[in-house]
C-alpha positions in Angstrom: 90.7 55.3 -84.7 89.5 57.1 -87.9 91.2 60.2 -89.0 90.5 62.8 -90.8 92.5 65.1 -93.0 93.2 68.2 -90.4 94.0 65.0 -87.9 95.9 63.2 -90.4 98.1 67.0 -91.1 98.1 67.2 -87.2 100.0 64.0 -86.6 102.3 64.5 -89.6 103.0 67.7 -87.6 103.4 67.2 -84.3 102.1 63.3 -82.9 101.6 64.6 -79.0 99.3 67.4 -80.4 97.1 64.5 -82.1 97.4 61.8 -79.1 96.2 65.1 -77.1 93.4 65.8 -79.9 92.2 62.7 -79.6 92.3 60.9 -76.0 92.9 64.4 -74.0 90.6 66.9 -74.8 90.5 68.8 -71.8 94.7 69.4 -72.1 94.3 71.3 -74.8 93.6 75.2 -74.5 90.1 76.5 -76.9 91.6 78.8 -80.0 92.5 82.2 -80.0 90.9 84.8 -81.8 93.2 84.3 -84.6 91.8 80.5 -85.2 88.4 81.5 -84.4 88.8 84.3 -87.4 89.9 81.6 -89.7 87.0 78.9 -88.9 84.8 82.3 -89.6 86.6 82.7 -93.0 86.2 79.2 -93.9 82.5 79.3 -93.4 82.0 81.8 -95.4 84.2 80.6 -98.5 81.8 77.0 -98.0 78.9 79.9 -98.4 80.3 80.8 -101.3 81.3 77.7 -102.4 77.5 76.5 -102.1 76.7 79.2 -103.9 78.8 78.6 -107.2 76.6 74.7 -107.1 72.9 75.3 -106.0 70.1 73.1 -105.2 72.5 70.9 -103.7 72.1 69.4 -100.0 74.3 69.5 -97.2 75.4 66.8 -95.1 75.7 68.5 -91.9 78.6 68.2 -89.7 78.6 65.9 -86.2 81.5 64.1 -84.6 79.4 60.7 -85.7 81.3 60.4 -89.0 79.6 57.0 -89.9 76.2 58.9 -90.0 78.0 61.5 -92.2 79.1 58.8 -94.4 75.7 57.2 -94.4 73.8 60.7 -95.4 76.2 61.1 -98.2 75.5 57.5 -99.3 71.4 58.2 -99.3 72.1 61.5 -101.2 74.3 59.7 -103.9 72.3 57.1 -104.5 69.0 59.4 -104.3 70.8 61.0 -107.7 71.7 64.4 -105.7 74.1 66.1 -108.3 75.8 68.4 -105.6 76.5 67.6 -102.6 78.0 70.1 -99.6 80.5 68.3 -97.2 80.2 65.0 -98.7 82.0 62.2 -96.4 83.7 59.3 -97.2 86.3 56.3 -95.7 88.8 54.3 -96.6 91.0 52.6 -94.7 90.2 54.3 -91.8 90.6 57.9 -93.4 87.8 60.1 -93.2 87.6 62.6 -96.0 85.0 65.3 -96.1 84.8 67.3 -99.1 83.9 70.6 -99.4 81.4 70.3 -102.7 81.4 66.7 -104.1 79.8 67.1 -107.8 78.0 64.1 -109.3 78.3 63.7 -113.2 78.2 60.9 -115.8 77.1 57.6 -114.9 77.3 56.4 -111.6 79.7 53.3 -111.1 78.8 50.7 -108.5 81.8 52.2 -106.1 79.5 51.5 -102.9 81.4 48.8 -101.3 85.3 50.6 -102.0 84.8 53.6 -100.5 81.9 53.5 -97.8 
């Protein structure tokens, strides 16, 4: 099972809410309009964000993390200096990051961290 940060915070939290989260989708109720107002909010600080770095590329979010991984591995290696929701793994920990700058020289990291 691969976890991500807000999974990883859920389990430290509360471990039925991530069993549920995981394996029984359909238990949990959809969020309220207070959650729904703070998704909103945090797409438009990753606007903003985006903003602050241009001519970067985004890496466009699906529940197929590996093909996350592997777009962020193409645009790394294709010399893109920013890159929007970059996605890595290690150990079985999914990280996305919001804006994931590239500077200096590239160090062969390739096989640690993908």
């Amino acid at each position: 099972m691969n976890l991500s940060k807000s999974l990883y915070t859920k389990g430290i939290q509360c471990q039925k809410a991530l069993c549920l989260k995981k394996y029984n989708k359909e238990v949990l109720t959809p969020p309220d309009e207070t959650a729904l107002a703070r998704f909103e909010t945090g797409n438009e600080v990753g606007d903003l964000a985006c903003e602050l770095f241009p001519n970067g590329r985004e890496i466009v979010y699906t529940t197929n993390f590996d093909e996350m991984i592997k777009q962020t591995r193409k645009y790394i290696e294709d010399g893109i200096k920013y890159i929007y929701e970059a996605t890595f793994s290690f150990n079985h920990i999914t990280v996305s990051v919001e804006i994931l700058k590239i500077q200096g020289i590239y160090l062969n990291i390739k096989s640690k961290f993908y």
